[in-house]
C-alpha positions as CSV (number, residue, x, y, z in Angstrom):
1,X,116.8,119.9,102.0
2,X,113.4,118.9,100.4
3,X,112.0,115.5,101.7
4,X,112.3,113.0,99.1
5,X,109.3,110.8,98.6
6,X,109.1,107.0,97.6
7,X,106.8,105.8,95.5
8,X,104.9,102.5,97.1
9,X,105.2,99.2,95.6
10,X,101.9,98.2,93.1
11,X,100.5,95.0,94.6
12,X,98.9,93.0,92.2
13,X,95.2,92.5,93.6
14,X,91.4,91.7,92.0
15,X,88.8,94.5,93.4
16,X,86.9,91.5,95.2
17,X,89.7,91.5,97.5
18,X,90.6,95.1,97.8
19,X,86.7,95.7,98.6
20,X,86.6,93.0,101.2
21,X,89.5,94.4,103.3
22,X,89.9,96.6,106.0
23,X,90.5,100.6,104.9
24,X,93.4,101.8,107.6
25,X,93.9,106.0,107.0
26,X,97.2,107.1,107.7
27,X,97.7,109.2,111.0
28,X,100.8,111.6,109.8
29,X,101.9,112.8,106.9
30,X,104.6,110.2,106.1
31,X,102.1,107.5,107.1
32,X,100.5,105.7,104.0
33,X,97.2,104.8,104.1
34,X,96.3,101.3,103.2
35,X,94.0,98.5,103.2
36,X,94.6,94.9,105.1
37,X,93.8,92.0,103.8
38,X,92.5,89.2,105.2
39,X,96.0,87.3,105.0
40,X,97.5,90.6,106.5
41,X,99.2,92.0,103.3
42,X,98.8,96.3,103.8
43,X,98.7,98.2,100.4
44,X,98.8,101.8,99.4
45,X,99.3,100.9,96.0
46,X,97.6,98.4,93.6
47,X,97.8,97.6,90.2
48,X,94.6,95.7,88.6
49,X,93.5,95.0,84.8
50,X,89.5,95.1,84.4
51,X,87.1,96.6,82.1
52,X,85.9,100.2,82.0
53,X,81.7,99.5,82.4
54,X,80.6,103.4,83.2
55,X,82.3,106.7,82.7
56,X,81.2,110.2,84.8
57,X,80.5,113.2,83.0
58,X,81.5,115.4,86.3
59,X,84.1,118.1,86.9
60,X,86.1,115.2,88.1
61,X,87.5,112.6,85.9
62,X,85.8,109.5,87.3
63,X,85.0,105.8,85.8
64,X,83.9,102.7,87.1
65,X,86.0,99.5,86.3
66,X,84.8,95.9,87.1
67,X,87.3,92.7,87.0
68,X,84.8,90.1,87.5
69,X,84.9,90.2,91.6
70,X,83.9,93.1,92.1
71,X,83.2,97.0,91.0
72,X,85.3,100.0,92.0
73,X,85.5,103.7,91.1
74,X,89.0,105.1,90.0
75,X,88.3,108.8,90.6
76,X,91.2,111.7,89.6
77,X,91.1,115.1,91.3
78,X,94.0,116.9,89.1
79,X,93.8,115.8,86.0
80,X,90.1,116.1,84.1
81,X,90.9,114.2,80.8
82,X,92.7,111.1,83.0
83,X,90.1,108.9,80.8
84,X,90.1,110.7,77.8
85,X,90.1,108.3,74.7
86,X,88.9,105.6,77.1
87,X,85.5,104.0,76.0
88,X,83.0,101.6,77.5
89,X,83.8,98.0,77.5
90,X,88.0,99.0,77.4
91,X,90.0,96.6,79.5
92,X,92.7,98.9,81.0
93,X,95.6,98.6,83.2
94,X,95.7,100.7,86.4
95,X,98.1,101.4,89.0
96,X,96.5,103.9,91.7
97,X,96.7,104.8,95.4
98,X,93.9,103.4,97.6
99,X,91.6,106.3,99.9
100,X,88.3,106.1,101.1
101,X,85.3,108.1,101.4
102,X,82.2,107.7,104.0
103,X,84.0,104.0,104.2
104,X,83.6,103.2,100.3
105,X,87.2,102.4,98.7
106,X,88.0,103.8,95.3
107,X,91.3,104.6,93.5
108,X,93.3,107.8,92.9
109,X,94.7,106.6,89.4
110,X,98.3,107.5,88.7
111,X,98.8,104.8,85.6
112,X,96.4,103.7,83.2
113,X,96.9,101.9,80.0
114,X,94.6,100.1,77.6
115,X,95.1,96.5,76.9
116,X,94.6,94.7,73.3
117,X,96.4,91.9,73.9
118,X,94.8,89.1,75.9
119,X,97.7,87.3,76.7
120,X,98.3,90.4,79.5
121,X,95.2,89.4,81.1
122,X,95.8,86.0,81.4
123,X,99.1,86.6,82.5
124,X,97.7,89.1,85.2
125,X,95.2,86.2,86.2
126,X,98.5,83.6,86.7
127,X,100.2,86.0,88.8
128,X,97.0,86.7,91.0
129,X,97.1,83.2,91.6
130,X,100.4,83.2,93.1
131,X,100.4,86.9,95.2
132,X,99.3,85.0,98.4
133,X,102.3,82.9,98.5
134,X,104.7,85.3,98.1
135,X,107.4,85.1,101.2
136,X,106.6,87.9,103.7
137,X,110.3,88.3,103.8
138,X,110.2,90.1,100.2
139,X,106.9,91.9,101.0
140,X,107.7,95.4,102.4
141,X,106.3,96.9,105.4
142,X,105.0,99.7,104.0
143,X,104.3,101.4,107.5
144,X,108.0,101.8,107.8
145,X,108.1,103.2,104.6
146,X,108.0,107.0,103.3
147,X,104.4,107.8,101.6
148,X,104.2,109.7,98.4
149,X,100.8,111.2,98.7
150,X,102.6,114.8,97.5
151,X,103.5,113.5,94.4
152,X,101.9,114.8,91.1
153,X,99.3,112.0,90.0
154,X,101.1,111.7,86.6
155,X,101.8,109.1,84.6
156,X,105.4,110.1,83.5
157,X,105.8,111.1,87.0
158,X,110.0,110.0,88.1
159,X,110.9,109.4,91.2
160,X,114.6,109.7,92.4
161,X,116.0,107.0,95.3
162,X,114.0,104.2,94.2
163,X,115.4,101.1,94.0
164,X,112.9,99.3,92.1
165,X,112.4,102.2,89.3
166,X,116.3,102.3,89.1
167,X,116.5,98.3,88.0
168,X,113.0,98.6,85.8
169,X,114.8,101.4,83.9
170,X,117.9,99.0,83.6
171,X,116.0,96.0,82.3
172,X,114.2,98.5,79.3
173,X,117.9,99.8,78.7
174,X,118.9,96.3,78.1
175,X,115.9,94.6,76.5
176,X,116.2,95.1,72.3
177,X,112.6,92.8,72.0
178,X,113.7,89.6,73.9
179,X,114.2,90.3,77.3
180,X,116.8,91.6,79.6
181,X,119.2,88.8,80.6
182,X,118.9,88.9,84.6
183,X,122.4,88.1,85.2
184,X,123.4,91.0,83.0
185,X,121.3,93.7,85.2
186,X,122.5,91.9,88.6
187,X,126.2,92.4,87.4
188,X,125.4,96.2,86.2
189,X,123.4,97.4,89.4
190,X,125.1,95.1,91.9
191,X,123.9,95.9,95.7
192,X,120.3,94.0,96.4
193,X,119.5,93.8,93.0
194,X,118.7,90.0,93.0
195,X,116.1,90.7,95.5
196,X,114.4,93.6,94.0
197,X,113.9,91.8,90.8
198,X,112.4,88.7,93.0
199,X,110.1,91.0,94.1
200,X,109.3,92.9,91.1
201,X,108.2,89.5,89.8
202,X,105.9,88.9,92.5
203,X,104.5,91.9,92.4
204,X,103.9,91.9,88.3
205,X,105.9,94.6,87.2
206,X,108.0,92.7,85.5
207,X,107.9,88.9,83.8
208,X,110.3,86.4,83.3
209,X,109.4,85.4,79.3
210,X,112.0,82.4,79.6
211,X,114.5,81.3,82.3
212,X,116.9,83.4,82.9
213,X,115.1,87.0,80.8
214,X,113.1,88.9,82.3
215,X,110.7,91.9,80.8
216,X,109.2,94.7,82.0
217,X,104.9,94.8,81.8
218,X,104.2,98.0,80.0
């Protein structure tokens, strides 16, 4: 049987931080690489919103986004036209695996979307507020976890045996323009439902737009 690959959770993060922690590469092929922070959070995975301030004109589909803290390159390797339709000045959502090269981080991009609204933004800026409290209880170790560097970077990649995509697909199933009523996706899904929405709140993926309805951030 195939190994089955699990996508790592996107942790909400501002490039200031990301640049200012420590790049760990993973020794085996199911061992992520990641970056430590300095209040000991380890991502693979991050999800930031920032503006689009240089594009490459290489082989390579490359840019160079800046949030305000900082200045990182997202670079893709398999997919030329990653940023096509993407101008100067854009403010764009990313989702990407973190590598390294001669010890300067950048971003494998798997996810990118523009943003017009600004409420997304400020939203994004509320939750990044919060990320350092969230309970290491509902953090996952992502060590003990199974890496998905063989994945195709794609953006309507899907990835079988994941919780987290499993309840995300629920809540758009449910949600006709106000929300997905939480209860209502707890009762359909069962199992550790409860917790994997808390944590897909923490982690941004999904918002609660008034007690008790939650919404998933596209």
């Amino acid at each position: 049987m195939a190994t089955q690959y699990e996508r790592q959770t996107a942790y909400l993060v501002d490039i200031g931080t990301l640049l200012g922690s420590q790049f760990v590469k993973g020794e085996a092929q199911m061992q992520p690489s990641y970056v430590a922070t300095k209040s000991g959070r380890k991502m693979s995975r991050v999800h930031i919103i920032a503006v689009v301030v240089a594009i490459g004109d290489g082989i390579q589909a490359e840019a160079t986004i800046d949030d305000g803290s900082g200045k990182l390159v997202a670079r893709s390797f398999d997919n030329s036209e990653f940023f096509k339709g993407v101008q100067l000045g854009d403010m764009i959502r990313i989702i990407g695996k973190v590598r390294a090269f001669n010890e300067q981080v950048y971003l494998i991009p798997e996810v990118m979307k523009k943003i017009n609204n600004k409420m997304w933004v400020d939203y994004h800026k509320l939750k990044l507020q919060r990320v350092e409290k969230v309970e290491e209880a509902i953090i996952p170790d992502i060590d003990e976890e199974v890496v998905d560097d063989e994945l195709p970077i794609d953006a309507d990649e899907e990835v079988s045996n994941n919780p987290s995509d499993d309840i995300i697909n629920c809540i758009k199933e449910l949600d006709s323009g106000d929300g997905a009523q939480i209860e209502v996706v707890i009762e359909k899904k069962g199992g550790e439902t409860e917790k994997i929405i808390k944590n897909l709140l923490e982690t941004g993926e999904v918002f609660e737009i008034r007690p008790g309805r939650i919404k998933v951030l596209d």
